[in-house]
GULO-152261 format. One record per atom (N, C-alpha, C): x, z, y. Coordinates in steps of 0.1 Angstrom, whole numbers, plus 5000, padded with zeros to 4 digits. Layout:
BEGIN
XZY
...
***
This chain:
BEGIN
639789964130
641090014125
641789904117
642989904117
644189764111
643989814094
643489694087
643689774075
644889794068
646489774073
647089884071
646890004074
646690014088
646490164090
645290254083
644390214076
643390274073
644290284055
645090164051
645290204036
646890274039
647390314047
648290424050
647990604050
646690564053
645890694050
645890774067
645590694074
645690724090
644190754093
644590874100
642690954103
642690894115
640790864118
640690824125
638990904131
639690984140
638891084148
637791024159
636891064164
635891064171
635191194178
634391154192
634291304196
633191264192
632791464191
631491514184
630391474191
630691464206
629191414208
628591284207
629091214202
628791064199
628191084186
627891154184
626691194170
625491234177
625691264189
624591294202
624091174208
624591084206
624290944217
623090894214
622590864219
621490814223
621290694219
619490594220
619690444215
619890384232
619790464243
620390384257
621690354261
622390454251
623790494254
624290644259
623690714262
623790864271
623990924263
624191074268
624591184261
623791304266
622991354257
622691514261
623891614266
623591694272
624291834280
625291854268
626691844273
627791894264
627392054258
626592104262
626292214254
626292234239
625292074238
624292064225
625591994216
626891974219
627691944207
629591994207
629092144217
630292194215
631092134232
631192244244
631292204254
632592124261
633592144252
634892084245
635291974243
633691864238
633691744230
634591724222
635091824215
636291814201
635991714195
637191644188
637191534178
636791584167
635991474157
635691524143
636891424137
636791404120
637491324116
636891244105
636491104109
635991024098
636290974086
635991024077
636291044063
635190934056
636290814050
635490714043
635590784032
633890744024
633490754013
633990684003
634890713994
635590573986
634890463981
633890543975
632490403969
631990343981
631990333988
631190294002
632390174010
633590174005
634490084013
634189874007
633489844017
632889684015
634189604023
634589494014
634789384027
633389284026
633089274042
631789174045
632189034040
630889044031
630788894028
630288784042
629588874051
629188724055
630588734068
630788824068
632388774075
633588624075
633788554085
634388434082
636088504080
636788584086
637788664091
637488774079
638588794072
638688884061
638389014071
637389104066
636989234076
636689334063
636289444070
635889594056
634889654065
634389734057
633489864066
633689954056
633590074059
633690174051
632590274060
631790324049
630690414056
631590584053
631690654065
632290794063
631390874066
631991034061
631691134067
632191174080
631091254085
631691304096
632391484094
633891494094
633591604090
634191674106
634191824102
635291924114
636391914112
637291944123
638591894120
639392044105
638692094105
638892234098
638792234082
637592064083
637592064066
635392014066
635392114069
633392144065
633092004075
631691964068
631491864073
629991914085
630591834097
629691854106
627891884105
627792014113
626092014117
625691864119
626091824127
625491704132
625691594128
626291544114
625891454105
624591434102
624291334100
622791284092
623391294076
624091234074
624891204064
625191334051
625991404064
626491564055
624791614055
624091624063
623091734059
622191694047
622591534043
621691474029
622691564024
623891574022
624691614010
624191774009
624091824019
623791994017
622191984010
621991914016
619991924005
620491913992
621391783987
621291743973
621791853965
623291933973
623692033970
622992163964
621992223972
621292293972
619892243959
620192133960
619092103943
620192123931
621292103933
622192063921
622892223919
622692353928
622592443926
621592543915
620092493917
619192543907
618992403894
620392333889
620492243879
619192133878
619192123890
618591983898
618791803905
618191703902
618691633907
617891563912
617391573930
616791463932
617091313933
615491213928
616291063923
615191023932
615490903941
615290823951
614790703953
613990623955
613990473959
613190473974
614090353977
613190343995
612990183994
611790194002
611090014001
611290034016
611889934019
612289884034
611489734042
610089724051
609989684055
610589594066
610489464069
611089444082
610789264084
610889264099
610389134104
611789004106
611288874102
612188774106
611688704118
612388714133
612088644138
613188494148
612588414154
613188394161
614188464171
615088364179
615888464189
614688464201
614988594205
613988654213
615088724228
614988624237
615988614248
615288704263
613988704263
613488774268
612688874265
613189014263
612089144263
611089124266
610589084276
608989114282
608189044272
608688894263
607788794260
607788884244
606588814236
606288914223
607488814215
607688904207
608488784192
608188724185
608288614179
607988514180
607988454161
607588394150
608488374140
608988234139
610388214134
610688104134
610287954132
610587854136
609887694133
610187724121
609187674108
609587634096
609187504093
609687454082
610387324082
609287224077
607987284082
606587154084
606787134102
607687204109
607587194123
606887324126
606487404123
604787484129
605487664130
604987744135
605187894131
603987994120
604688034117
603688134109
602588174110
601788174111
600388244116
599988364110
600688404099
599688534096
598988534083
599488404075
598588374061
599388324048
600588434053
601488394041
601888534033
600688634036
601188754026
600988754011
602288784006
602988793992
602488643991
602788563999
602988403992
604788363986
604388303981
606088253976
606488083980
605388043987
605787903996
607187954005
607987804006
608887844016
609287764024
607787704029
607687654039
607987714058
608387844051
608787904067
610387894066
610887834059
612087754062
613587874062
613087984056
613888084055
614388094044
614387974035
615388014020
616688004024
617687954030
618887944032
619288084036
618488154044
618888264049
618488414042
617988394033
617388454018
618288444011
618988344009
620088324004
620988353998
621388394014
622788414018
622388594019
621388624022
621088764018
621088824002
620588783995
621188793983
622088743978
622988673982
624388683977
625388783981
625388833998
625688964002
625289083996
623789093993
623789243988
624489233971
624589113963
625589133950
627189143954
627389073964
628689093972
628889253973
627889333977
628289443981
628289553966
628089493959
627289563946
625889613946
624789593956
623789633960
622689583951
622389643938
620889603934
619389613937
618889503937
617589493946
616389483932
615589523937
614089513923
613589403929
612689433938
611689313943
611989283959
611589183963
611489073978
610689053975
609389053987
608289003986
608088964004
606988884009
606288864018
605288944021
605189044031
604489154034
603589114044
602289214047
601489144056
600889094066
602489134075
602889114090
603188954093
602888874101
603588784104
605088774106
605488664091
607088674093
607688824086
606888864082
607089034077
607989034060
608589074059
608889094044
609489284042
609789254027
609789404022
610989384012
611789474008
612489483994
612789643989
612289633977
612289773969
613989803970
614689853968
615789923961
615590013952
616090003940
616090063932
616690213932
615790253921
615790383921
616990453914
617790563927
618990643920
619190793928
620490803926
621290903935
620390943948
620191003962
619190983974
620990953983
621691003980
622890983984
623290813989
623390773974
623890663970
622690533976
621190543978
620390463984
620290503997
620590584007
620690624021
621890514024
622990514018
623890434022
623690294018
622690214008
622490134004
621390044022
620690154020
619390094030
620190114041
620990194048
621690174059
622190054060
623290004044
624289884043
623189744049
622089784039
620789684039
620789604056
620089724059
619789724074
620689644082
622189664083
623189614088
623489434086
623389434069
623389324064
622589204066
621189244070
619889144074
620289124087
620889204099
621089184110
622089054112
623189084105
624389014106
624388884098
623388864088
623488714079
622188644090
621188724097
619888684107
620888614118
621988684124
622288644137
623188484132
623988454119
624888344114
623788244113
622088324110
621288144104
620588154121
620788194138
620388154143
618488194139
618488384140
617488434133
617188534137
616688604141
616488774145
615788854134
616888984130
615789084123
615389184132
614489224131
613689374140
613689464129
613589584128
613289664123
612689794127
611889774142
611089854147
609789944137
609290004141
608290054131
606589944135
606989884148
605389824153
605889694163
607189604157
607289494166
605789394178
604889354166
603889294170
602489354175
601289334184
600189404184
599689314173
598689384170
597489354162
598089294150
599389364140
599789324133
600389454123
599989464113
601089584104
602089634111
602589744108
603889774112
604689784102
606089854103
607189844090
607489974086
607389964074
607490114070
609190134060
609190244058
610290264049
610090404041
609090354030
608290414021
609190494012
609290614008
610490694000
609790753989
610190693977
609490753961
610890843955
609590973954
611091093949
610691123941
611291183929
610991263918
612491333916
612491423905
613191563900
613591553889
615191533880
615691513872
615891673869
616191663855
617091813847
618891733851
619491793857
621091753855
621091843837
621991673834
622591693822
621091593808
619991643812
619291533808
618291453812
618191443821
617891293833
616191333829
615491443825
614091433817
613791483836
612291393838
611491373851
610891533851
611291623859
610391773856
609191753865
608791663867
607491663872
606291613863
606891583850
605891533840
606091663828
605191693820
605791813809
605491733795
605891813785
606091723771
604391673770
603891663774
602591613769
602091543781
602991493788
602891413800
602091473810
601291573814
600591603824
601891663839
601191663847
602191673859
602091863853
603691893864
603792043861
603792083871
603992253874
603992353884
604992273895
606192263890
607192203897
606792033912
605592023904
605591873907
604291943917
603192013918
602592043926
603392133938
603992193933
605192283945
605692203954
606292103946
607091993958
606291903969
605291913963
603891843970
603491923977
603192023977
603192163984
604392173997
605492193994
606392184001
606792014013
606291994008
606291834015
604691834030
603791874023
602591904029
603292024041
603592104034
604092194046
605292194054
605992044052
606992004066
606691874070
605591864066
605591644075
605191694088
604091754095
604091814106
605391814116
605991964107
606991994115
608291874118
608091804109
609391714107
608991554109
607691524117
607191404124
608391334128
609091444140
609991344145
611091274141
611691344128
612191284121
612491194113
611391144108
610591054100
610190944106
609290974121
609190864131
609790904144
611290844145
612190884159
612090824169
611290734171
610790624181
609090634188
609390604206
608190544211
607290474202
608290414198
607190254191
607190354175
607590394171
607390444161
605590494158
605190504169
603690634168
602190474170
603090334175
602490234177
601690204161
603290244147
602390214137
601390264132
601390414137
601190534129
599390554137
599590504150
598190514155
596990394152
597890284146
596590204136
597090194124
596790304118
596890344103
596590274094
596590144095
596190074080
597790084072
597490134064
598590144050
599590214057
599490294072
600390404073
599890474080
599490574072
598690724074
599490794082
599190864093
599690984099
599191094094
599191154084
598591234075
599491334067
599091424060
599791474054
598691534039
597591414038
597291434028
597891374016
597191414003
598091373993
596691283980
597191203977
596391103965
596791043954
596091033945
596490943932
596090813937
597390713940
596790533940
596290513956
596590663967
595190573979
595990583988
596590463994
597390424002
596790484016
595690554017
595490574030
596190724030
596390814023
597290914020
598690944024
599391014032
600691024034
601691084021
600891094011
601491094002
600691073995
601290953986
600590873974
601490903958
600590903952
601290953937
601090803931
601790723930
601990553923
601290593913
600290463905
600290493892
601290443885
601790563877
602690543863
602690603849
603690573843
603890643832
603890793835
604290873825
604691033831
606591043832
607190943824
608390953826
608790893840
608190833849
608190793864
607090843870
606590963870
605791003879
606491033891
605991073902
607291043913
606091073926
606691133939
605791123949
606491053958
604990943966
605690853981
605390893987
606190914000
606290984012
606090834021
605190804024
604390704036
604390674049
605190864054
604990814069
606190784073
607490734066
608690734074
608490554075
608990544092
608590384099
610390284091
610490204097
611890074083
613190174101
612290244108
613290234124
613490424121
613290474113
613990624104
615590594098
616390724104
617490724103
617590754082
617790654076
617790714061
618190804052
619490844060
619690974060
618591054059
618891054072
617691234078
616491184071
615891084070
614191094068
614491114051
615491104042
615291124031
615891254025
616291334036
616991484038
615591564042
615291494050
613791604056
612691574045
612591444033
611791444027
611791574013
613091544013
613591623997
614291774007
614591814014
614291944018
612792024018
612291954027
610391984024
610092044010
610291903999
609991943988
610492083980
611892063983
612692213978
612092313981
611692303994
611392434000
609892483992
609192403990
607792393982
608292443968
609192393959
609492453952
609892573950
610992623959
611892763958
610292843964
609592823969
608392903976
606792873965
607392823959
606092763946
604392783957
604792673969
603892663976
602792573966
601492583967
600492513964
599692413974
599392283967
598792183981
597192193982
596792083991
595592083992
594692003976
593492003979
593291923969
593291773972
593291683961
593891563963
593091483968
592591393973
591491333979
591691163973
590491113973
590190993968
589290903975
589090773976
588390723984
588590693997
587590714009
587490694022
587190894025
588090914040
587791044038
588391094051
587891244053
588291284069
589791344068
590691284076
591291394077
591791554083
591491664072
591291814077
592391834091
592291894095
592891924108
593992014105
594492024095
595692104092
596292054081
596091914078
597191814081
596691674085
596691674102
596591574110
597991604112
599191504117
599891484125
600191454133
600891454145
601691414153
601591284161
600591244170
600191104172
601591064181
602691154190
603191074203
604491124201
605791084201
606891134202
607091284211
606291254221
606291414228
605991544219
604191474209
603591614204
604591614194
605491504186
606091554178
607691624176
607991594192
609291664195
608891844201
607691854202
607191994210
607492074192
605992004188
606292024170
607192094167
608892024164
609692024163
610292124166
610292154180
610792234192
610592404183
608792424179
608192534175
608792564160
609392454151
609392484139
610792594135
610192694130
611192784125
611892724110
610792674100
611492604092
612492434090
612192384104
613192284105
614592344109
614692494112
616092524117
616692614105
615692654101
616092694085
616792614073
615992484075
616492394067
618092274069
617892274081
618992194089
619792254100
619692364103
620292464114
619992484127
620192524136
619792514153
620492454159
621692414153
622492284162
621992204159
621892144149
621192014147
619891964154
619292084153
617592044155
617392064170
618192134180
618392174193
619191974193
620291964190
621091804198
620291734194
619391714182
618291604182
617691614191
616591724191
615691734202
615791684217
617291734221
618191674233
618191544238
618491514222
618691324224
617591264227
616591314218
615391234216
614491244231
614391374236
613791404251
614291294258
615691264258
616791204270
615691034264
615891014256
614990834255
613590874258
612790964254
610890934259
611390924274
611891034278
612491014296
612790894300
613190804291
613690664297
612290574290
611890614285
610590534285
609590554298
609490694298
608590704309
609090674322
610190644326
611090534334
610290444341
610390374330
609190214330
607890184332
607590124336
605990104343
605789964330
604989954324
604489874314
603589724320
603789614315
602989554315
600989554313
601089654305
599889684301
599189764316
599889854323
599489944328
599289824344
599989744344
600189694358
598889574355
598789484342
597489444340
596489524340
596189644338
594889664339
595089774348
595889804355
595389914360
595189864377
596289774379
596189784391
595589764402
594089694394
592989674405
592389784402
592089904397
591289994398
590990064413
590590094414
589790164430
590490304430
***
């Protein structure tokens, strides 16, 4: 849009099913978004209007809502359905508060699919090997382009805690700081956008798959939540004598009782189940621990004024919306139901069979399919055009005949 026209105050509509589209480009059965394809109307968020720094050509983006043309803001937002969760806390004088650590790989340009990816020459001549976790050498030749990423995210007003080197080849991580779940959904979306577009200017590729490489980590996008009093910011998950409270087990409770149902959400991808099925430091689990990263939910150690629960299984390739709507719905629901969890587990340990998860985008769109409380929480339109979409891409996976399958299979008898 011309930014006169957009500062004239000129709407600018879109049809509903393109909230349905797919990562091939397709559309599920006009059914699943109103058989009509009526326009919605995109409504920029005023805090949310950037002009791009790494833009040569003066440009903006503005992240919007999607609403109906009637006013209400669409089922089929990712976006609107965080705001109905937050709503729904700020109802019983609640506020959930947020941080997401976002995973993700730097690579070279990678011009052929079939070949693996690759990490960039750094400036001894040589590529990465795999022995630079949480080093601070920068000999992989990516400070220029580190850069110019943190001058963008101050550009954007985006505060960051930590950048570290994570334990993927080429792999890194950055906390965002803890706020709003609102205000960081649109941060880590901005995020995401931003590494792509300063990666493609330094002659660089970001991935943000959940399992780019074999025999290497995958990328996670780890979500630490806790529970404000609106009006006095006091953590209700800790009580005046610091011990955790009813509240804080409930949520944990309620969390335990939708990772299951809400797999697919959390991990929306084929390759998503690639991280999840070699579990080092990403549990397919739905157990819960003090400090044990093999847990799908880990309790950090802290003070009691930041006690807080991580939610582990969402992959850096989770829409941050939805995976931080399905995290903090869960919990609600655990609360308003003063559900109780399992006990906490410590150590090396099995996990119980009622909370294993979801190993394949199939079992966890079937999952999905059966849950009465994902339509409770998000509606039946929603969770019916997800479902839609998501069938329409494993179908185009299963399309494909794999290299893996034509190496080993094809001499079999």
């Amino acid at each position: 849009m011309t930014a006169e026209g957009f500062l004239e105050g000129r709407r600018l509509q879109l049809a509903r099913g393109v909230l349905l589209q797919c990562i091939m480009g397709g559309y599920p059965a006009a059914r699943f978004y109103g058989s009509d394809d009526g326009d919605l109307a995109l409504v920029a968020e005023p805090t949310q209007i950037h002009r791009l720094p790494w833009s040569d050509d003066p440009r903006a983006l503005a992240i919007c809502d999607a609403d109906e043309l009637t006013g209400e803001s669409s089922n089929l937002s990712t976006r609107g359905q965080l705001k109905k969760v937050i709503a729904r806390y700020a109802a019983r004088g609640l506020a959930p508060v947020v941080a997401t650590e976002l995973e993700f790989f730097v690579f070279a340009p990678n011009t052929d699919p079939t070949q693996p990816f690759r990490p960039p020459v750094g400036l001894d001549g040589r590529r990465e090997d795999g022995q630079s976790a949480f080093s601070i050498s920068s000999n992989n030749g990516l400070r220029p382009f580190f850069n110019e990423v943190y001058k963008c995210m101050a550009a954007l007003g985006m505060p960051r805690d930590t950048f570290m080197h994570e334990m993927g080849v080429s792999q890194f991580e950055i906390n965002l700081l803890h706020g709003d779940p609102l205000l960081l959904a649109d941060q880590t979306f901005l995020f995401k956008h931003l590494l792509k577009e300063v990666a493609l200017k330094h002659g660089l590729t970001v991935v943000c798959m959940a399992k780019p490489l074999a025999h290497t980590p995958g990328s996670s996008m780890h979500i630490h939540q806790s529970i404000v009093e609106v009006g006095s910011g006091k953590n209700l998950f800790s009580d005046a004598n610091g011990e955790p409270t009813a509240m804080f087990r409930h949520f944990i409770g309620g969390q335990q009782a939708g990772m299951a149902d809400f797999t697919a959400l959390f991990a929306p991808n084929v390759n998503s189940y690639q991280r999840l099925c070699h579990p080092y430091a990403s549990p397919n689990n739905a157990c819960w621990s003090h400090d044990n990263r093999a847990a799908g939910l880990r309790i950090p150690a802290s003070a009691p004024v930041a006690r807080r629960v991580e939610n582990r299984l969402p992959g850096a390739d989770a829409n941050p919306y939805l995976a931080i709507a399905a995290s903090l719905a869960a919990g609600l629901h655990g609360i308003e139901h003063e559900l109780e969890p399992s006990e906490a587990i410590q150590g090396e340990f099995e996990v119980p069979d009622n909370l294993s998860l979801p190993c394949t985008l199939h079992a966890a769109l079937e999952r999905l399919k059966r849950s009465q409380l994902a339509r409770e929480l998000f509606g039946q339109e929603f969770i019916e055009g997800y479902i839609a979409s998501k069938t329409m891409e494993l179908t185009s996976f299963f399309d494909e005949i794999t290299p893996w399958e034509r190496r080993v299979l094809a001499a079999q008898a």
